[in-house]
Each structure stands twice: as C-alpha cells, then as structure tokens.
N, C-alpha and C positions, 0 to 999 in steps of 0.2 A: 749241983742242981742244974736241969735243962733250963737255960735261956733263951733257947730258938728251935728254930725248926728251917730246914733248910734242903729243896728237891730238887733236884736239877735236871735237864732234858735234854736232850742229844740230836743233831745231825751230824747225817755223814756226807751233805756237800755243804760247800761255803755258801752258796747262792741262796739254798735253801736257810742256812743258820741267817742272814741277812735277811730273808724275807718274815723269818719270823722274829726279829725282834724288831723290826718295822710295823709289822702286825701288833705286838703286846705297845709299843709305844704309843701306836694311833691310838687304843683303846684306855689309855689312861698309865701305864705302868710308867714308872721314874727308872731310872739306872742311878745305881749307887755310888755316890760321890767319892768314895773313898778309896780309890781307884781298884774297883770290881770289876771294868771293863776292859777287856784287852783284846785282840785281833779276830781272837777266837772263844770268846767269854763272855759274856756281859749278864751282869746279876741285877733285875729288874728289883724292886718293890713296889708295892702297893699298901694303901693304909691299914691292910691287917694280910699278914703273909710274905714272901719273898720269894720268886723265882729266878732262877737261872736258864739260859738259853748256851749253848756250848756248840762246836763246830770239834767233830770228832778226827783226831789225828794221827797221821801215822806213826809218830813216836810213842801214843799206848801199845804195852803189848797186847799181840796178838788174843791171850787170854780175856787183858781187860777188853778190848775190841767186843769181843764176842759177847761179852754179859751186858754190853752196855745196850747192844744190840736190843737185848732182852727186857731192857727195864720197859714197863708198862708206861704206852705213849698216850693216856689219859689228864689232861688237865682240865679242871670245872673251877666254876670262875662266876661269882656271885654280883652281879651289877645292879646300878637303880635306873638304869637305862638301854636295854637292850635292845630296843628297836634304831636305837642309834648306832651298837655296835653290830648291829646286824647291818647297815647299811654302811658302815665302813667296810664289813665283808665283802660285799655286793660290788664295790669300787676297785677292791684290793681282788674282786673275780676267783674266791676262795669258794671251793665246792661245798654245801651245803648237805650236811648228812640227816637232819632231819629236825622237823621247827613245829610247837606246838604251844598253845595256850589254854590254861587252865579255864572254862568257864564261870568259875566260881569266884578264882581269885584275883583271876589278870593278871596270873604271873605266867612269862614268857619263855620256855626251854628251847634252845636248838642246839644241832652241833655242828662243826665246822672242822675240817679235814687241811688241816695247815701242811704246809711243806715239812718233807721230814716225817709223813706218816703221822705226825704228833694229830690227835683227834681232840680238841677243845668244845668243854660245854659249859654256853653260858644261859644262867638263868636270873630273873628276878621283873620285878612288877618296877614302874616307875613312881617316884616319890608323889604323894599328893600335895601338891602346893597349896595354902591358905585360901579359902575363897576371896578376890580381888576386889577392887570398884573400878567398877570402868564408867561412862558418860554412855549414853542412848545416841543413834544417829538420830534423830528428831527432833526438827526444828520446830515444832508446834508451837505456836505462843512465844518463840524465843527472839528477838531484835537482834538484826546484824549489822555491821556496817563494813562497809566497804573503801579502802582506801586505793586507789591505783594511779600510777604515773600516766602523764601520755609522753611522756619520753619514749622511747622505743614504740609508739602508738601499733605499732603494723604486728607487736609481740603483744600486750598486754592488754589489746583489747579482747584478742584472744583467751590470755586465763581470766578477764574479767566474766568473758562466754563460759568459761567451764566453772567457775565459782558460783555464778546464777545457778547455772545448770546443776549443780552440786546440793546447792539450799535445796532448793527448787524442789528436787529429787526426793530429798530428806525432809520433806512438809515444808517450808518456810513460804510465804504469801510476799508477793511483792511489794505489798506496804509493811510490813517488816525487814525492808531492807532501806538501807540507806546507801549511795553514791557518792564520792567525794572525788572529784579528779586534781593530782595536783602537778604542776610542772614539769618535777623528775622524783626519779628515787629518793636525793636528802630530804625532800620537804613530806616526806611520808610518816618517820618519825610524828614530828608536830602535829600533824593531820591529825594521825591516829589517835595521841594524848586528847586530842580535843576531843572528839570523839566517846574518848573512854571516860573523862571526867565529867561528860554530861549525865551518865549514870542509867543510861538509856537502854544500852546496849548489853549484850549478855555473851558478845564477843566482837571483834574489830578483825577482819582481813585485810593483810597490806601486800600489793600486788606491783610488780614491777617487772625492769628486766633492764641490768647492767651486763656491758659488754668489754671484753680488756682492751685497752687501747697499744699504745707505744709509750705511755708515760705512769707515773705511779698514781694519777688521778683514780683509776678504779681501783684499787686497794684501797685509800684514803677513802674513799666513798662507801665501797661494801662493807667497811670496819662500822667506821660510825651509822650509815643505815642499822646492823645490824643490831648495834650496840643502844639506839635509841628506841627501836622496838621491844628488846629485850627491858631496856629501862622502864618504857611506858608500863606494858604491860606487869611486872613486880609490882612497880610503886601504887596504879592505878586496880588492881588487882581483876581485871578484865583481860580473860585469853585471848591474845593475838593472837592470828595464823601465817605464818612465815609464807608469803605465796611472791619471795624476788628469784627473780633466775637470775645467776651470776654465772655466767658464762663468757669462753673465749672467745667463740663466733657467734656468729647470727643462724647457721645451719645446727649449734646445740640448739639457742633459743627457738629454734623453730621445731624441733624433737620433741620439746617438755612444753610448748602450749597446744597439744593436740595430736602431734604426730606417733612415732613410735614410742616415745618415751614417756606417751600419756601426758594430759594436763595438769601441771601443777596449779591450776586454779582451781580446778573440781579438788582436787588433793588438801588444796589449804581449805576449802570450804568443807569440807568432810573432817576434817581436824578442830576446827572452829567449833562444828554443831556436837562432838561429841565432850570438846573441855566444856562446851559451855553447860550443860549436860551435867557433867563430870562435878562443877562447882556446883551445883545447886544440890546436888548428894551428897557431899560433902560437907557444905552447908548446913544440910539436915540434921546432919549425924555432930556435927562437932558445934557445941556453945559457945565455944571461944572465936568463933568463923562467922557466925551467926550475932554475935557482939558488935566484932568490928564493923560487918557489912552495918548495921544500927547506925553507929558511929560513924560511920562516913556519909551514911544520906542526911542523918541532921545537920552535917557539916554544910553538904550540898545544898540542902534546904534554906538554912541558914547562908549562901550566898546567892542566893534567891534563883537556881538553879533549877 
C-alpha cells in the first residue's frame, strides 16, 4: 500500500542548490532528522507534504543527467501567510513572476523564479485571528497618579514632561492627576502601593531613571524596583506603567526622555490610559472581576479609606 509521496527538484549548480534550500527554510520547511541531508541533498518537510532540494552531479549518467534536466520545475505551496513570505522574497531579491489577489476572498497568488530555473507558487489568505480586547487610549474620567524619582532630576523631569504630555493628549484634565515626588528610584515601589491602595486611581505611573555605576548597587536596585512594582501592581490590582530607564550612561538616559529614542514617559502614560481602559472591559464582561473589585472597596471602606 502507498505511504508517501515523495518529489524531488534539481540543480545543476551548488550555489544555486544552497540558495534554494535557504529560501524553503526561511519560509517554514524543516529538514528531516534522520539523516536526509547530505552535501548535496537535503529533504525538507512541511506539515503535510515532503520536499527535496538536490544539487545534480557529475557521477549521474549522462542519460540520467538529461531527464532530470526535463523534470517539470514547478512547485505550489499553500501557506496562511503570504505576505510574509512575500517579503522574505523581497530580502532574499528573488524575481517576482507575477502576484495577485482575489477580491472576493483575500487570498493572495504570486510566483517567484528561485535559482535553478525552479518557479514556486505560493498561495493562501491569512488566518483570521479571534476578535481581541484591547483598552481605549482615553483618559476621560479616569484618575492617574504619578510616581517619579528626583534622583537623576535633569532625566526624569523630563519623562515626567512626556507622561503629562501623554494624559493630557489622551483626554485626561489636570485635576485627574496626581504628583508624588520621591527621593530615588527604591522608594517608588512604596509610593506607588500607596497610591494604588487608596482606590482612587484607575492606574499609577512610576517614573525614574537608574544609571550603572562601578559597583553591584544598580543591579541590587533595578531588581527590587522592579520587583516591587510588579508586586504592587498584582496584589493591589491597579496597572502600573513601567516608566524607569535603566541605563549605562546618561547619553542612553538622555535618548529615551525625548530625544531620538522618544520619551518613555509619554510611552508609560500611553500604556497606563489604555490597561486602565482595558480593566474596566474586562470588568464588565467578567462577574468574578467585578466581585472582587466589590470586595475590595468594602474592605477599603471598612478602614475608613
């Protein structure tokens, strides 16, 4: 009884057999473990089907030489992402013999002219992914606060300018914000919790800016900052926005508050308005979300909060 199926494609330089199985690799094919590869071989699959890629030598006879010549250099190749293997094309500077989309269906045909004369066509539409939830940039009615170091003062008053700028941008009114300046980066943590457990707030931004020294103090330091915001934020169930630059100079830190590498303060203020956002949709949607939030303000209530 047939168990496989098995077709295999030919050049007749080595350069060429190299470029095309660099080509089937980029695009997803495997090579077969079982040792199907060798100098001049190599037998790809894919999750339904099997190809070969062969580099033709001069120890076939002359005969075989010539029919192999002949075998039809056609391969079609069914993907759920073609615009992607179209732009692996594009990189790999492989000629493009002709590219078409169905109006009706949105599935995508082209073909492409591989080393070796081999002509491949790929076609297929992209999968449709679930509809998401994502958070609203709009800050309307939503309470923020703001946590930031004056440690580093000459960097972080800076993304504290692009964080405003950020709300600001996204609807938020300046008496929905709040300001907390604290000493350095550790004491950010604390701040924050405070902050989030007054029940006030619909997100917390924690804004900083650590620089490495000669000693393991900033490791020790961007561990536990890190580690205490991520804390806050779980326990207290109020999205933080990660807005510390942890950097080796002062010329990064001065890249990420404004310069070419954009402001991480506008960045954590744009992440802020959208989880906060984000939980109240989810909130909506889920009883059990919508329980605990219950559950925690009578708690808060109850310590006269």
């Amino acid at each position: 009884m047939l168990k496989s199926l098995h077709i295999g494609r030919y050049a007749t330089k080595a350069e060429d057999f190299k470029k095309l199985v660099a080509f089937f690799e980029a695009i997803g094919f495997d090579r077969l473990a079982d040792g199907g590869s060798s100098p001049r071989s190599v037998v790809l699959t894919a999750p339904l089907g099997m190809l070969s890629v062969n580099s033709l030598s001069p120890e076939y006879p002359p005969e075989v030489l010539a029919r192999l010549k002949d075998v039809a250099k056609l391969i079609v190749l069914e993907v759920s992402n073609p615009d992607d293997i179209f732009a692996i094309a594009g990189k790999m500077k492989l000629k493009v013999l002709s590219d078409s989309s169905s109006p009706k269906t949105g599935e995508r045909s082209f073909s492409l002219e591989l080393p070796g004369e081999i002509v491949v066509t790929v076609h297929g539409q992209p999968d449709e992914a679930p509809a998401g939830i994502e958070g609203k940039l709009d800050a309307s009615g939503k309470r923020f606060a703001i946590v930031v170091s004056r440690f580093n003062a000459f960097i972080t008053e800076r993304l504290l300018a692009g964080a405003l700028d950020g709300l600001r941008r996204t609807g938020a009114a300046n008496g929905q914000i709040e300001i907390m300046r604290v000493p350095g980066a550790f004491e950010i943590p604390s701040a924050a919790r405070t902050f989030a457990e007054t029940g006030k707030y619909d997100a917390i931004l924690c804004l900083g800016c650590l620089l490495r020294g000669d000693t393991a103090h900033y490791d020790v330091i961007v561990n536990e900052v890190t580690r205490g915001i991520g804390q806050s934020a779980q326990e207290t169930g109020v999205p933080h926005a990660f807005g510390l630059l942890t950097c080796d100079t002062l010329e990064q830190a001065i890249d990420r508050a404004g310069l070419k590498m954009g402001n991480k303060g506008f960045e954590a203020a744009l992440a802020a308005v959208e989880m906060a956002n984000l939980k109240t949709v989810v909130s909506r949607r889920s009883p059990v979300v919508s329980k605990t939030r219950k559950r925690k303000a009578a708690r808060l209530k109850k310590r006269g909060r």
